[in-house]
C-alpha positions in Angstrom: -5.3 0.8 -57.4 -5.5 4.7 -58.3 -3.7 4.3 -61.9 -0.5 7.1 -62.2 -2.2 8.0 -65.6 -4.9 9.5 -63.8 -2.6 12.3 -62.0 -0.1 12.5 -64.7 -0.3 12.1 -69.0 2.5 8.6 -69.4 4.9 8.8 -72.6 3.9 5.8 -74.8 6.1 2.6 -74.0 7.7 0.4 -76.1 8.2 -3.5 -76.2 10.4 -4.9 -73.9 10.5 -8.7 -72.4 7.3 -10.2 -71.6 6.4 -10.5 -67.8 6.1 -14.2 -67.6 10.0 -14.9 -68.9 13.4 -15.0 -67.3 16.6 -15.4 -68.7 19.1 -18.2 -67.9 21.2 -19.1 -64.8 24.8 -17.0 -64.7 26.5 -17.7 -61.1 29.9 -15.8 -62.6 30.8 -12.7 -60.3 31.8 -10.0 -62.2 32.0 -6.1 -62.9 30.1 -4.9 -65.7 27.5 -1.7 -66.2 23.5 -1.8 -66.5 21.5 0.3 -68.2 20.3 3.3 -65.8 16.4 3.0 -65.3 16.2 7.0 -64.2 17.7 9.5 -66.7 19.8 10.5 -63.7 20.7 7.4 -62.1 24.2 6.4 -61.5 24.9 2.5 -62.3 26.5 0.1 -60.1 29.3 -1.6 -61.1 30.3 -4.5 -58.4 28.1 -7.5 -58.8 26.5 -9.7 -55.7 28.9 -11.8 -54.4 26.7 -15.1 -54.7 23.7 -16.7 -55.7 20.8 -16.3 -53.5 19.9 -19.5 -51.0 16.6 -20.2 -52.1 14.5 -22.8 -49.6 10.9 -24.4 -49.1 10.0 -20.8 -48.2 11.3 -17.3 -49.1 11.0 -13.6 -48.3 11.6 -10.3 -50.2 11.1 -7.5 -47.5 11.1 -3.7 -48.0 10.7 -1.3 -45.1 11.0 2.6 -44.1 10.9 3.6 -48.1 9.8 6.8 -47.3 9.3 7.8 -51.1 12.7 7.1 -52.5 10.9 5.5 -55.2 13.3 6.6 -57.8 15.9 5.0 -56.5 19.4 7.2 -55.4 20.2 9.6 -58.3 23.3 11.7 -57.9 26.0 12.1 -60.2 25.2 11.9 -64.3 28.5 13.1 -64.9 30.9 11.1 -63.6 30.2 7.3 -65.0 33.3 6.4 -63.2 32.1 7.1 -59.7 31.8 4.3 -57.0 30.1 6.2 -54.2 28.0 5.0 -51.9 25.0 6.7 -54.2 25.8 4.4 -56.8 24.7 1.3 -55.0 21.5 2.1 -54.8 20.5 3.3 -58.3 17.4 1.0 -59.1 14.1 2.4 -59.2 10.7 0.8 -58.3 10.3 0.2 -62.1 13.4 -1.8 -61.9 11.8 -3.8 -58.2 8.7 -4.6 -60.2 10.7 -6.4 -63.0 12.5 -8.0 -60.3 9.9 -9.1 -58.5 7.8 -10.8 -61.0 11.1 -12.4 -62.4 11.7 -13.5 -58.3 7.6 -15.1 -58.1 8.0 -16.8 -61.5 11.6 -18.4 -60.5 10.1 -19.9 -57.6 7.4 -21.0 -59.3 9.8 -22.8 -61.2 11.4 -24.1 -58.4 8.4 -25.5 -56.9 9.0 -23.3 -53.5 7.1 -20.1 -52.2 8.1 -16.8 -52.4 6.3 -14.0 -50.1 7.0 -10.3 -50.4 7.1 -8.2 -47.8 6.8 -4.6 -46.6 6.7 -2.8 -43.1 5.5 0.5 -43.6 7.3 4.3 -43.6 6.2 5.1 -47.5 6.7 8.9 -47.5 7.8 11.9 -45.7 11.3 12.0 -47.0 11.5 12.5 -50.7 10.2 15.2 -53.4 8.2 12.4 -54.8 6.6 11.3 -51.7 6.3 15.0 -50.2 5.7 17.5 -53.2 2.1 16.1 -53.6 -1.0 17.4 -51.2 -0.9 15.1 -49.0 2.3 13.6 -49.1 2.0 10.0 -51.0 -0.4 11.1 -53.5 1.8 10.3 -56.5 4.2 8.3 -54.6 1.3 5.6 -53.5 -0.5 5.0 -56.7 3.7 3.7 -57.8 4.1 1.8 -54.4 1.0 -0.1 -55.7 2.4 -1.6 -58.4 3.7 -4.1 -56.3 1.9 -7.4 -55.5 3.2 -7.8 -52.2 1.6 -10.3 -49.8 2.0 -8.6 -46.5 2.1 -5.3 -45.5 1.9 -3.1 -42.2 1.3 0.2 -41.3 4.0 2.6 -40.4 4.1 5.9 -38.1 4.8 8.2 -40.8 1.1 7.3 -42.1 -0.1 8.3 -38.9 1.1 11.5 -38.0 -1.3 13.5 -40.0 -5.6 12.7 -40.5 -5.3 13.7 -44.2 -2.7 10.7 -45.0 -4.4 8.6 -42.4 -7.7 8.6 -43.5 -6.0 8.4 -47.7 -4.4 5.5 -46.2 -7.4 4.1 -44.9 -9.6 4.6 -47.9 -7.0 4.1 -50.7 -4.1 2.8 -49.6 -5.7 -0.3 -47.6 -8.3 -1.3 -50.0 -5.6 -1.8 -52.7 -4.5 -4.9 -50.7 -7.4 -5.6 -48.8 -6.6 -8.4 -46.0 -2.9 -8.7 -46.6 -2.5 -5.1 -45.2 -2.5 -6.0 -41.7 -3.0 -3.6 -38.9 -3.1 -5.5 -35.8 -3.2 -2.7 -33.1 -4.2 0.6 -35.6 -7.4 1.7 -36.1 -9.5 4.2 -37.3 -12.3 6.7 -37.2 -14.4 5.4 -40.3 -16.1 8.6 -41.1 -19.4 7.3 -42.2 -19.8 5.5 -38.5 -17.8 7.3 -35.9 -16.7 4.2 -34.8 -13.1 3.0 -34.6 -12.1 0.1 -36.7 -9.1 -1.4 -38.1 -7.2 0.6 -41.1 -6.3 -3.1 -42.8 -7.2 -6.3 -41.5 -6.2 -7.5 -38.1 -4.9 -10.7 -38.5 -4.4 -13.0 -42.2 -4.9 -16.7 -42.3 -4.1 -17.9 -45.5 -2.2 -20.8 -47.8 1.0 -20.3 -49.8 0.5 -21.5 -53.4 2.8 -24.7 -52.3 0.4 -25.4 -49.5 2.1 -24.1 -46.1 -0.5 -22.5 -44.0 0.4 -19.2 -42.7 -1.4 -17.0 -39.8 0.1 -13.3 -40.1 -0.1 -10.2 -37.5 1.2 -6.8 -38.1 1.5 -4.7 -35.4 3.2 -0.9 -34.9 5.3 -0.4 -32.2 3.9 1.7 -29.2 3.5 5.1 -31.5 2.0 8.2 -29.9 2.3 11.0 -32.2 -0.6 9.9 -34.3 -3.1 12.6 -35.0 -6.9 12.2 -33.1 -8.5 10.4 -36.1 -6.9 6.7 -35.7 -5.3 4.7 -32.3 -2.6 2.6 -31.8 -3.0 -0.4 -29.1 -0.5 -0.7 -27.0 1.2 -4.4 -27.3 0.7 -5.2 -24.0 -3.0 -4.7 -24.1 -3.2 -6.3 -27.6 -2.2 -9.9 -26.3 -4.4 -10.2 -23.8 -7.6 -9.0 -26.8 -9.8 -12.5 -27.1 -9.6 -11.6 -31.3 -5.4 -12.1 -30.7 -5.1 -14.9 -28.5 -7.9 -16.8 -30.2 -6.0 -16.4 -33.8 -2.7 -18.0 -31.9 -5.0 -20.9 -31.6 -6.6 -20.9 -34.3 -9.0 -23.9 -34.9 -7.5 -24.7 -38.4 -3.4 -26.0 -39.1 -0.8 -23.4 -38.6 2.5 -24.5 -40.2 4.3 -21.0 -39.4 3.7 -17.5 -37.7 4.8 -14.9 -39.9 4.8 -11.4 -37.4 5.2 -8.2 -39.0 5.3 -4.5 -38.4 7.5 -1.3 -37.9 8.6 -2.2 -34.8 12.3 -2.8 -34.3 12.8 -6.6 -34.6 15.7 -6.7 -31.5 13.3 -6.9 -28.8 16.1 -5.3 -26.6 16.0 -1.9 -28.6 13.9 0.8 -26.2 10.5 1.0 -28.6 10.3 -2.7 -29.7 7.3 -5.0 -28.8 8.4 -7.7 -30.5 9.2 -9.1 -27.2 6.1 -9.4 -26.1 4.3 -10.8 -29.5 6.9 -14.0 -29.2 6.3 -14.5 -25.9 2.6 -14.4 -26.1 2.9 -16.5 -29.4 5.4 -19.1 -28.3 3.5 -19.4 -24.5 0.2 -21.1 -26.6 2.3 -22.5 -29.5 5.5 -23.6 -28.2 6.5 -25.9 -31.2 5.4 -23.5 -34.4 8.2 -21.7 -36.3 8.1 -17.8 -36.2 9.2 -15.4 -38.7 9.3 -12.2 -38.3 9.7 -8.8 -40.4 10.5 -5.2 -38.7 11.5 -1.6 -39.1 11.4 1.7 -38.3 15.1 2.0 -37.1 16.8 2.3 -40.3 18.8 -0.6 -40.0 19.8 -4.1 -41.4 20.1 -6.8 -39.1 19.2 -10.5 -38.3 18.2 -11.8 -35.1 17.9 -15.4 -33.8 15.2 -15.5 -31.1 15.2 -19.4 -31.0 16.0 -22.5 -32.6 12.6 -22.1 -34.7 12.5 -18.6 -34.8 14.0 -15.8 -36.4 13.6 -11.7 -37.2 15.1 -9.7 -40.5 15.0 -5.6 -40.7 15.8 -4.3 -44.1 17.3 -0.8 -43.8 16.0 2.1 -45.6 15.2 4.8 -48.4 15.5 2.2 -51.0 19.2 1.6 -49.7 18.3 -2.3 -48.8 16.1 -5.1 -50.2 16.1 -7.9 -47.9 16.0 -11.8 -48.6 15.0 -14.6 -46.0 14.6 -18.3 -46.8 14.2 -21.3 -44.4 13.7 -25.0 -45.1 12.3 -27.4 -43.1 9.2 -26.5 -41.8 7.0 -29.4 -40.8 3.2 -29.4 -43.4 0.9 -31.8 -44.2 -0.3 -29.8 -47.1 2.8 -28.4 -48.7 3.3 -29.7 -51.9 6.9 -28.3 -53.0 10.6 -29.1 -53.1 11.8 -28.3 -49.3 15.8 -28.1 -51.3 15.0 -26.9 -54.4 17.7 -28.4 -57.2 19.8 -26.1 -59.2 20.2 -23.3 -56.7 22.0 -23.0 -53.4 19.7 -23.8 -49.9 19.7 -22.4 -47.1 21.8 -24.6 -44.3 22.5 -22.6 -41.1 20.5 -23.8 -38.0 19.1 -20.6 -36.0 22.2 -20.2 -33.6 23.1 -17.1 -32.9 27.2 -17.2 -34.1 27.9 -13.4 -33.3 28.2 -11.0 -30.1 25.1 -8.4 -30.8 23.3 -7.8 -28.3 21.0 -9.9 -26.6 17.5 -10.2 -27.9 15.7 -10.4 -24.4 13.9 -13.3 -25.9 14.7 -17.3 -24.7 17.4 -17.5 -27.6 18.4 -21.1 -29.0 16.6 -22.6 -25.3 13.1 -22.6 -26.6 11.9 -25.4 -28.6 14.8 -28.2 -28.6 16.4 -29.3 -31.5 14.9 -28.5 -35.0 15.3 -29.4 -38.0 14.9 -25.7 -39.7 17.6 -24.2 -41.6 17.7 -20.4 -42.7 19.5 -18.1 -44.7 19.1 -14.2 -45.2 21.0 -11.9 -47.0 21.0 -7.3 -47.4 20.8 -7.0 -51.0 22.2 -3.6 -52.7 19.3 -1.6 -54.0 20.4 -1.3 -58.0 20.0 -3.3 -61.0 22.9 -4.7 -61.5 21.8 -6.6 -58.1 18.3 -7.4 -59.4 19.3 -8.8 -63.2 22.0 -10.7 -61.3 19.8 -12.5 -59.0 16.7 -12.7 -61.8 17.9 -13.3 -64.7 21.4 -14.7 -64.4 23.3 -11.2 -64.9 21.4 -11.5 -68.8 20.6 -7.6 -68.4 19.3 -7.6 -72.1 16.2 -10.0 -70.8 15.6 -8.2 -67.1 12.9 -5.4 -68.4 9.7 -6.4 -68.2 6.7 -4.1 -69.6 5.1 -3.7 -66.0 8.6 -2.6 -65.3 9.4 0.0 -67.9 5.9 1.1 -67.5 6.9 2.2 -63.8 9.8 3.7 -64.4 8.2 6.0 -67.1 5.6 6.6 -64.4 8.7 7.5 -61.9 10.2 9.7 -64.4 6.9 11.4 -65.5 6.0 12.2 -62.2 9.6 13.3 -61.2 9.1 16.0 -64.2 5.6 17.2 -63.3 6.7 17.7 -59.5 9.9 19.6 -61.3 11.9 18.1 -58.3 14.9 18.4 -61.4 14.6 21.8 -60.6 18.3 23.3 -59.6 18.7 25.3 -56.6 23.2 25.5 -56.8 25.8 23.2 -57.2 26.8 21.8 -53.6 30.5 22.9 -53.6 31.3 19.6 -51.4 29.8 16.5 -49.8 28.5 16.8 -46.4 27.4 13.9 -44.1 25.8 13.7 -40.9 27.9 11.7 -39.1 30.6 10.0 -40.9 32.7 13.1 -39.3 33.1 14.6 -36.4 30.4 17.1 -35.1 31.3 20.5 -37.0 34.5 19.4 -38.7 34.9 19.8 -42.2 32.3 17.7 -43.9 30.2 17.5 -41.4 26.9 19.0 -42.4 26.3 20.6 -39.5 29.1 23.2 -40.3 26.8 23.7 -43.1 23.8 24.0 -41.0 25.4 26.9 -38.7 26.9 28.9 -41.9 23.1 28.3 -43.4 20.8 29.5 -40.5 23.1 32.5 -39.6 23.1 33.3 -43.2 19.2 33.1 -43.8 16.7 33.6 -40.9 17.4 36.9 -40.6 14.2 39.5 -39.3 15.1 42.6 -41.7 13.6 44.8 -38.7 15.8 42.9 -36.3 19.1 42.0 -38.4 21.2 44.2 -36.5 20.5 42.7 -33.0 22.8 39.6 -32.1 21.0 36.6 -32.7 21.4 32.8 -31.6 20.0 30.3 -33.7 19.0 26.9 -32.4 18.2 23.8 -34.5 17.3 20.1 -33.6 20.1 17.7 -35.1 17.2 15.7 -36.2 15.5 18.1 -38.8 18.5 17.0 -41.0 18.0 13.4 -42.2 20.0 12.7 -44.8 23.8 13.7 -46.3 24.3 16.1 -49.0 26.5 14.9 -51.8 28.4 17.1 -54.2 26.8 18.4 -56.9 23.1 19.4 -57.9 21.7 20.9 -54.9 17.5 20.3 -56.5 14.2 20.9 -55.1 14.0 17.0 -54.5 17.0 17.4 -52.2 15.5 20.1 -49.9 12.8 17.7 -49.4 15.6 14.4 -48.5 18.0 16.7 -46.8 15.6 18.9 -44.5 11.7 17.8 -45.1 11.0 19.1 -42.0 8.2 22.2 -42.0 9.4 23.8 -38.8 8.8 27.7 -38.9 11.2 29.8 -36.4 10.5 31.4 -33.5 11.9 33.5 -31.3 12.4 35.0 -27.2 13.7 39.0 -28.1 16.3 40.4 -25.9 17.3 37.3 -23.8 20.6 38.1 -21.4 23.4 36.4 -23.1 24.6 35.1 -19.9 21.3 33.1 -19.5 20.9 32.1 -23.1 24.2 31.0 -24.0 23.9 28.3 -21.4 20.7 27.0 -23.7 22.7 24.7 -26.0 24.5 23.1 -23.6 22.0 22.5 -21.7 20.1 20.9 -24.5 22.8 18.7 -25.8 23.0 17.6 -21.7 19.3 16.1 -21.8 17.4 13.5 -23.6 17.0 13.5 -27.1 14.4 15.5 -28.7 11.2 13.5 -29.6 8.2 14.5 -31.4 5.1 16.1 -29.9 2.4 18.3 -30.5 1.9 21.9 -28.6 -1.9 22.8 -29.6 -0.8 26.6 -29.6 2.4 26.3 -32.0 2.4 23.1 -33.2 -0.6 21.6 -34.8 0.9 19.3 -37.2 0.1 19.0 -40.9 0.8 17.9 -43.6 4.0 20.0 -43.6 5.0 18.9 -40.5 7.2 15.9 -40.2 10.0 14.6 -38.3 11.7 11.5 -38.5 14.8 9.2 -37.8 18.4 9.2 -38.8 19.4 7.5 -41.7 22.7 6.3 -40.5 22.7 5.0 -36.8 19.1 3.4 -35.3 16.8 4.9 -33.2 14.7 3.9 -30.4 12.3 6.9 -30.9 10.1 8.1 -34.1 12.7 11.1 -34.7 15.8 9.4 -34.2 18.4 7.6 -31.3 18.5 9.1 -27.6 22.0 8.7 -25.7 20.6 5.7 -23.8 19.8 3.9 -27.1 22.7 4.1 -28.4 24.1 2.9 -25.2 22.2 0.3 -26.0 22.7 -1.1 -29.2 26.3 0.0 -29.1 28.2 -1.0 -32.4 26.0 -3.5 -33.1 23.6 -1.6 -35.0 26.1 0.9 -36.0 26.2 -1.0 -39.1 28.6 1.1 -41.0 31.0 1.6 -38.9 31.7 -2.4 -38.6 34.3 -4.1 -41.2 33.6 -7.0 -43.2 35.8 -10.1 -42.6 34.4 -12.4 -44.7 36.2 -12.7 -47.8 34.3 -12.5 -51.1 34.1 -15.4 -53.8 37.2 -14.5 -56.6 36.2 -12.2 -58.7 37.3 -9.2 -61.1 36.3 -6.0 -59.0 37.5 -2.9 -58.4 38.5 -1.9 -54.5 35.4 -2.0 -51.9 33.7 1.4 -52.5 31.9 2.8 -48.9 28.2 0.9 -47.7 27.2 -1.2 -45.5 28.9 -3.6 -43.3 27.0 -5.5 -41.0 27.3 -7.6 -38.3 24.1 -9.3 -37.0 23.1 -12.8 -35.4 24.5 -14.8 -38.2 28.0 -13.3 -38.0 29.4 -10.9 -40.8 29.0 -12.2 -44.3 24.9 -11.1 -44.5 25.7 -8.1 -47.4 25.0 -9.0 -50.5 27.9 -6.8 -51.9 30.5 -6.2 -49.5 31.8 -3.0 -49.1 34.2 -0.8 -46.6 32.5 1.0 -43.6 31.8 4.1 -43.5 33.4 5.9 -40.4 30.5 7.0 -37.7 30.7 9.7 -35.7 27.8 10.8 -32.4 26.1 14.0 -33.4 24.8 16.2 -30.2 20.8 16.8 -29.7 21.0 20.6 -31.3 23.1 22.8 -33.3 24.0 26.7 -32.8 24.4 29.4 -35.2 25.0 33.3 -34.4 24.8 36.3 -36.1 25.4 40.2 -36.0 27.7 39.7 -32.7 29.9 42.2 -31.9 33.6 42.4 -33.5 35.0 41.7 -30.0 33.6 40.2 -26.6 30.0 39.6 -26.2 26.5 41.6 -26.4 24.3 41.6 -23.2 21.4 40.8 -24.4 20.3 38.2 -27.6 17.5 37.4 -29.7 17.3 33.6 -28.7 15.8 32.0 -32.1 14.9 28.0 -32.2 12.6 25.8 -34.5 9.3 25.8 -33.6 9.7 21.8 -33.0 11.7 21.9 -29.5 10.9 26.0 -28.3 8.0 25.2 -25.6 9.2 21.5 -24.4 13.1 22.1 -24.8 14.1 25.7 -25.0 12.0 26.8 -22.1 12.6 24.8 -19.7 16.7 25.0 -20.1 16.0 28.9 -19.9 14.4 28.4 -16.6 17.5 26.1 -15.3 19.6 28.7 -17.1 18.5 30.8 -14.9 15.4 32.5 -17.0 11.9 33.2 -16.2 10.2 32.5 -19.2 7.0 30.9 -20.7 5.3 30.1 -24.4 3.7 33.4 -23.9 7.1 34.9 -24.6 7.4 33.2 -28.1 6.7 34.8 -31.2 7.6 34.4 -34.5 10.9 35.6 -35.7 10.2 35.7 -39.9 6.9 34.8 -41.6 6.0 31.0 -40.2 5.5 29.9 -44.0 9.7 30.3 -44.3 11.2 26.8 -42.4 13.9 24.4 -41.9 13.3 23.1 -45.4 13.7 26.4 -46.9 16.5 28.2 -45.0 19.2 25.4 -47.2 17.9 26.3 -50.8 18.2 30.0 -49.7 21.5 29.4 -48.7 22.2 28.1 -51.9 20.3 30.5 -54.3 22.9 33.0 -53.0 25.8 31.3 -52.4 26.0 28.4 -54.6 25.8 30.0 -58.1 29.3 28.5 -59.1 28.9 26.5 -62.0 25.4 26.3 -62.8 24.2 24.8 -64.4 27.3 22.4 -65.0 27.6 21.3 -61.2 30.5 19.2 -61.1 29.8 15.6 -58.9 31.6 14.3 -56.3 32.1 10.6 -54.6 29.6 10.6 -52.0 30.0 10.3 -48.6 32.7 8.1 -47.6 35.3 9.6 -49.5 37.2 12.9 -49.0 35.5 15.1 -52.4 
């Protein structure tokens, strides 16, 4: 592993608890406060709502990080606030701790404990995107972890510089448990392709249960020239795949990962396929799976011996599995561990999400396997509980402190403190309605009109276009910092323009974007070579069936299912001294409702249209003839052109230019915005709730 100290000078660090050391068992439920790990950090203060089900096997799983490795830092003033920010304070300092407590509990336990992760480690954070290329600091952190499987997500693919840093740093920090069943590579020193990780992983718990693991990326396109991604389809039918399936030694359990959506009904999932091809030659073996990509939690049941878990986002959701059960010659562990709950649910599907396209509860008869899974709340207060018995005083581990002071470190050298203006309000994406107060796209169209402005041109009436998708996360009240230009608009997209456009052509432009599919990446080789400023990528809050976020007919598709926060939680928590339910998530998945580790009340969720317009310099009454028609570079020749031509237009890319210097972009135009207009208060920006409250 490429050691942090070698990109950044570490404070010294002082003694803490050792790494091989947990403190005792504390099942009580209460509200208390935890130390923050990051100076900013706010701290969590309702507790888990039970102790974790721990069985003859067990899973950690992270996915779709994106760099968030920091944890969720708004609001060091108010030590009072429950917002939605709060509940995800931890940092990775704080997961390391955790997860060493987690492997040395079930050590004690006598059961196995695998952690997981699915890919997505940058592009949406100051600490994953400030560096050249984005993940330079943020990797050598990720590292710290000793997971056991990991897979490969788009976001390492887009662009050859983080491919190939992937492929030659990244991948040889884990060697074969990075597993990259369908990606491959240009190795530089042959010319030929080859596998970024391994393809497959055979291997034997420390308890004995034999595992054969695949990690495959759903059907991804927008990868640069350098690597390839095999379609699943043609992947099943590869002699390598079909002959690991039956692989000449014992398999006790499939465990299938990847960034691949894990409901095979969603538009881009293969998952499908793999447990189709899988169960076809091994009808009888258990398979676990581990997805991502969409941004979501959920749980699906494919059949009685199979199961799929998909851990949210941003360092919003760590996600627990365990199952008992499974049938071993060789495993030499307690199947129900004693002094902790098991898991006891068979794998019936109990709620009405959507069908999984898969033979659900038909396929391999009655079994004796029982699982559990649960959404943990990303803070500490979460971790200690489940680690150490809610004995905060014993949860730091050196290796853990050590990270964080690594996290903070490089968080100073990459100034992302820097301050920008105080946010005068919170604005989400789409917990209102499209342009109402609060709703950031208000912001957006006050922002663009405000700052992309052609001094030789200002005078001219201009309409601004913008994809709804450059915007990927809320902005909460308070410190508007360069960290949050890069989590609220990462996107490099420079502005471009057609000059003198008849109004009564271009003003049918936005509708007529808003009336067609939604806007997915690709590459123009005149205008839009990506690099490694160039990124798009899904919505946080709703799923998507497409690498830059949902199209109308996916969300037709996974209806309120995967809305997850706009469902309510019935279950009713275990009695306990807590305040109100502050705003999270509340999911619903194939296990029924009670899967969130903390509950919490839903956040309202509102549809947000493909594109948002801004105008500028128009006339104090009626309307010009003619406008500058401005858009992002990201949908001008696939998007804007063609809805001039049905508008009426006669247009082609020849006609673009650029409207201000290219280097000036959708992640500029909002700290401009708020050098002038959101002086109020510095530096003393007062904080508000977060999103799910009216601040």
């Amino acid at each position: 592993m490429l050691p942090i100290e070698s990109i950044f000078a570490l404070f010294a660090i002082g003694a803490f608890a050792c790494d091989d050391c947990y403190g005792p068992r504390n099942d009580a439920a209460h509200v208390r406060h935890v130390r923050r790990a990051q100076p900013d950090a706010q701290e969590a203060t309702v507790a888990p709502r039970a102790p974790l089900e721990w069985g003859q096997l067990n899973f950690l799983h992270t996915t779709d990080t994106h760099g968030w490795l920091a944890g969720h830092i708004k609001g060091v003033q108010l030590q009072m606030n429950d917002g939605p920010e709060q509940n995800y304070g931890a940092d990775w300092g704080d997961y390391v701790s955790f997860t060493r407590h987690m492997k040395h509990k079930a050590g004690n336990l006598g059961v196995d404990l695998l952690l997981i992760d699915t890919g997505d480690l940058h592009d949406g954070n100051g600490l994953s995107d400030a560096s050249t290329p984005n993940g330079a600091v943020s990797n050598p952190i990720f590292e710290n972890v000793d997971y056991d499987l990991l897979s490969i997500g788009n976001h390492e693919l887009y662009v050859s510089e983080v491919a190939y840093e992937t492929f030659n740093q990244f991948s040889k920090v884990y060697g074969d448990r990075y597993v990259t069943s369908n990606v491959q590579i240009i190795n530089p020193v042959t010319g030929q392709f080859e596998y970024i990780g391994s393809n497959y992983r055979y291997f034997t718990t420390a308890h004995g249960l034999r595992i054969m693991a695949f990690g495959v990326l759903f059907d991804f396109t927008g990868n640069s020239n350098v690597s390839k991604v095999i379609k699943t389809k043609d992947l099943v039918k590869e002699t390598w795949f079909l002959d690991a399936i039956k692989y000449p030694q014992p398999i006790d359990l499939f465990v299938v990962i990847g960034h691949n959506p894990i409901r095979p009904s969603a538009k881009t999932s293969t998952f499908g396929t793999l447990y189709d091809t899988i169960r076809g030659l091994r009808p009888n073996i258990p398979i676990q799976t581990f997805g991502g990509h969409t941004h979501i939690r959920d749980f699906v049941v494919y059949d009685t011996i199979s199961t799929g878990l998909e851990s949210g986002q941003y360092c919003e959701t760590l996600g627990w599995a365990s199952m008992s059960g499974i049938n071993s010659s060789t495993f030499r562990g307690n199947e129900k561990p004693r002094g902790v709950p098991n898991p006891s649910r068979k794998a019936v599907k109990v709620s009405n999400t959507t069908s999984t396209g898969t033979a659900s509860n038909s396929t391999a008869g009655s079994s004796s396997l029982v699982y559990s899974r649960r959404y943990l709340d990303w803070n500490r207060l979460t971790f200690a509980y489940h680690a150490v018995g809610s004995q905060d005083h014993t949860f730091d581990l050196h290796s853990g402190r050590r990270v964080t002071k690594e996290v903070t470190q490089a968080r100073k050298q990459l100034n992302l403190t820097a301050l920008y203006g105080c946010a005068p309000q919170t604005y989400c994406e789409s917990c209102k309605p499209f342009l109402a107060d609060g709703n950031i796209f208000s912001l957006v169209q006050t922002a663009l009109a405000a700052t992309v402005i052609n001094d030789s041109r200002a005078d001219i009436p201009r309409l601004i276009i913008a994809n709804t998708g450059h915007i990927r996360f809320n902005l909460v009240k308070g410190p508007f910092t360069f960290d949050d230009s890069f989590i609220v608009s990462p996107f490099k997209n420079a502005f471009q323009f057609i000059p003198d456009v008849p109004y009564s052509i271009a003003s049918q432009v936005l509708g007529i974007l808003n009336a067609g599919p939604y806007q997915k990446r690709s590459v123009d080789s005149e205008f839009h070579n990506l690099d490694t400023r160039d990124f798009n990528f899904n919505t946080p809050l709703i799923p998507t069936d497409a690498c830059t976020g949902p199209d109308e007919q996916s969300k037709k598709e996974s209806g309120s299912r995967l809305h997850r926060r706009t469902e309510h939680l019935t279950r009713n928590p275990l009695h306990r001294r807590a305040p109100a339910l502050n705003p999270g998530y509340a999911t619903t998945d194939d296990f029924g409702t009670d899967g969130d580790d903390t509950p919490h009340s839903a956040i309202p969720f509102y549809p947000q249209p493909n594109d948002v317009q801004a105008n500028a310099s128009f006339p104090a009454s009626g309307v010009p003839e003619t406008v500058d028609l401005i858009f992002v570079d990201f949908i001008g020749v696939k998007f804007v052109i063609p809805a001039l031509t049905k508008a009426g237009g006669n247009y082609t890319k020849q006609d673009i230019r650029y409207y201000v210097d290219k280097e000036f972009t959708s992640n500029d135009y909002l700290p401009a915005y708020a050098k002038k207009y959101w002086q109020a208060n510095v530096p003393n920006c007062p904080v508000g709730q977060g999103v799910g409250y009216d601040n």
